[in-house]
N, C-alpha and C positions, 0 to 999 in steps of 0.2 A: 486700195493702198491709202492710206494715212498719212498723209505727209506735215511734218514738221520743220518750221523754218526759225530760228531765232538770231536776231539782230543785235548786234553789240554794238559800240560806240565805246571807245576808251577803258577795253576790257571790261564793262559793266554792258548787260542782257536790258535792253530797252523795248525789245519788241519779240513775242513771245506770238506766232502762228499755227494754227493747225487746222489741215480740210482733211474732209474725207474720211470713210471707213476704212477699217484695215481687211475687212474681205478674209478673216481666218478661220471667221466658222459664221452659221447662220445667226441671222440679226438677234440680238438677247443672249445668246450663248457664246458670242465672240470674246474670250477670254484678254486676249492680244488686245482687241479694240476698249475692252473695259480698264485694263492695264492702262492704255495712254492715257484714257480721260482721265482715270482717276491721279494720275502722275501731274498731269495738265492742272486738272479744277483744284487740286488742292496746294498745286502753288499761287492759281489766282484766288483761292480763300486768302493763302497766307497775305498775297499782298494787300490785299484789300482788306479784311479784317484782322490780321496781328499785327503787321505793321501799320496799317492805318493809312495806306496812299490812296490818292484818291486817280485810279488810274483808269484808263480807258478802258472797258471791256466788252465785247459782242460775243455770242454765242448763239448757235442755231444745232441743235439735235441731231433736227433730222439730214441735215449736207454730212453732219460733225465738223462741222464751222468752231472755232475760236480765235480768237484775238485778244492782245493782250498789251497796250501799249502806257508807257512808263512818263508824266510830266516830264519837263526838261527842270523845272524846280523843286528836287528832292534835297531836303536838308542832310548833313552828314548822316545820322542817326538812322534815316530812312534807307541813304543809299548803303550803308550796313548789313540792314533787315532785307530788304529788297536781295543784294547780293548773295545773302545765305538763303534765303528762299529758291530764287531763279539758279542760283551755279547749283542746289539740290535738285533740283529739277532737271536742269540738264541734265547730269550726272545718270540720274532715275531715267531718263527719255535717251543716252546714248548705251545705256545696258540692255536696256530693251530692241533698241534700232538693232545691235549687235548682234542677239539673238535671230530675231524678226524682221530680217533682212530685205525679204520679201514684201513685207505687209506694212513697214513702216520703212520713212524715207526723212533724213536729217539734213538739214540745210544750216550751219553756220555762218552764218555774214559778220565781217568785223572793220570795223571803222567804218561802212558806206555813207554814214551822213557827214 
């Protein structure tokens, strides 16, 4: 199972988590599991190279580790780009949960810090 967690702070996505496979077909053929990453890595493209933050990121393959954490000093502009990036993201990442109920697992936190 795959699991997804993402952190808000004052209705804005600050921390963007994901472990694990989603276990729905065999490794290379896992349709579901290429779904999340691709939902995933191409919001930490967006952040990082269209809007241009310089944001925390780890990634490991082989666990299906990511991470994805946001400075606390985004200018307006950024926290803009950033928000339309990450709420499409979500959005892409709770259609799929919905679905895939089984195989993937959504964790919303808001305001914890």
């Amino acid at each position: 199972m795959t699991k997804v967690k993402v952190t808000k702070k004052n209705n804005h996505i600050i921390i963007v988590e994901a472990s694990g496979h989603t276990g729905y077909g065999v490794s290379g053929e896992d349709i579901v599991c290429a779904s999340i990453s691709s939902i995933l890595q191409t919001a930490v493209l967006g952040v990082l190279k269209v809007a241009g933050v310089n944001a925390r990121f780890q990634k490991n393959d082989e666990t299906g580790y990511l991470k994805l954490e946001l400075p606390k000093n985004l200018s307006e502009k950024e926290v803009i780009e950033v928000d339309a990036i990450l709420n499409t993201m979500l959005a892409g990442v709770i259609d799929l949960a919905e679905s895939y109920s089984n195989f993937i697992e959504l964790e919303v936190l808001d305001n914890v810090y």
